[in-house]
MARVO-89088 format. One record per residue (C-alpha): x, y, z; residue in three letters. Coordinates in steps of 0.1 Angstrom, whole numbers, padded with zeros to 4 digits, always signed. Layout:
N
XYZAla;...
END
This chain:
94
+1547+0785+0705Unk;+1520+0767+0685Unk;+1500+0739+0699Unk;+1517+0740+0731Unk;+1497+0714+0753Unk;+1507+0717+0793Unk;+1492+0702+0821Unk;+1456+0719+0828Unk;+1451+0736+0859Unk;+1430+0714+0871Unk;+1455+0683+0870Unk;+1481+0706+0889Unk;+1453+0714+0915Unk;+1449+0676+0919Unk;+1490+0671+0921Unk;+1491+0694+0947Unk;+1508+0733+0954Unk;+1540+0728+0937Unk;+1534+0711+0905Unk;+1546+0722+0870Unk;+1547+0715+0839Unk;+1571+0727+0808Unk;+1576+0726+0770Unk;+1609+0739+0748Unk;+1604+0750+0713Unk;+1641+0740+0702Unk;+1638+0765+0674Unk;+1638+0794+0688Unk;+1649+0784+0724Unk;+1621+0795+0740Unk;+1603+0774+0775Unk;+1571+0775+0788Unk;+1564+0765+0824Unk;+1533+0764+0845Unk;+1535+0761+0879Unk;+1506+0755+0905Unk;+1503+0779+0936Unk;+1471+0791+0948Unk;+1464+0791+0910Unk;+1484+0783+0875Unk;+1513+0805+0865Unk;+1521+0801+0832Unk;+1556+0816+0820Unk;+1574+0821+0786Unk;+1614+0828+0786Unk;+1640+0826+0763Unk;+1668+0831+0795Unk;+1656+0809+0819Unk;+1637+0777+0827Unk;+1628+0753+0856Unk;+1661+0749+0868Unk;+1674+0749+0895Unk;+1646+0749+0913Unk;+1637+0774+0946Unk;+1616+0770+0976Unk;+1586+0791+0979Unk;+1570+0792+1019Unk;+1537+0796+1015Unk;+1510+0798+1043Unk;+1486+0765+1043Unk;+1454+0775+1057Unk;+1439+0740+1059Unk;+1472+0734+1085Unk;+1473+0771+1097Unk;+1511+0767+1091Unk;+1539+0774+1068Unk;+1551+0749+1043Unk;+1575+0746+1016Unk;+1565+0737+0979Unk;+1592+0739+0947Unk;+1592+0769+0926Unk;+1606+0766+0893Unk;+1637+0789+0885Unk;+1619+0817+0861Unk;+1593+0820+0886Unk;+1620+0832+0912Unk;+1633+0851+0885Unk;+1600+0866+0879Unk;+1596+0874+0912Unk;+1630+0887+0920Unk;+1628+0914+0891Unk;+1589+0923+0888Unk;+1596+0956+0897Unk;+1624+0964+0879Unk;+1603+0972+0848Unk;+1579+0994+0860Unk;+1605+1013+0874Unk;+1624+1015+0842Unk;+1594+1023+0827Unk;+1586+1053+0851Unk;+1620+1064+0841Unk;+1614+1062+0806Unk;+1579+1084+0812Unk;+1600+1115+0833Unk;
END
């Protein structure tokens, strides 16, 4: 994805946990997302985007509570499956 221009990090530290940002090459149907959590997450996918969007509870130290932010679809995705690969790979390895 050539001159893809998303939100800096530091804009989605100033929008708050939460915040993201996404572009869609048409051509080739590909999205890129970055979401803001303790840090930027960016994301490429061809299968899924920011819809529909999860909630991610995360702890806020600053209120020494738990609080709710939104997460963008391919990061639950991402999250869901992580390991799913390695352990496909480790199978691949045997």
């Amino acid at each position: 994805m050539a001159n893809c221009k998303l939100t800096e990090e530091k804009q989605l530290n100033r929008n708050g946990r939460g915040s993201m940002d996404n572009r869609v090459e048409d051509n080739n149907n590909i999205i890129a997302v970055r979401w803001y959590d303790n840090q930027a997450v960016t994301l490429l996918s061809s299968l899924t985007g920011l819809e529909p969007t999860a909630e991610a509870r995360r702890w806020v130290k600053k209120d020494q509570e738990y609080q709710r932010f939104s997460m963008p679809a391919i990061v639950e995705a991402y999250n869901k499956n992580m390991g799913s690969i390695d352990l496909l790979n480790s199978f691949a390895a045997a």
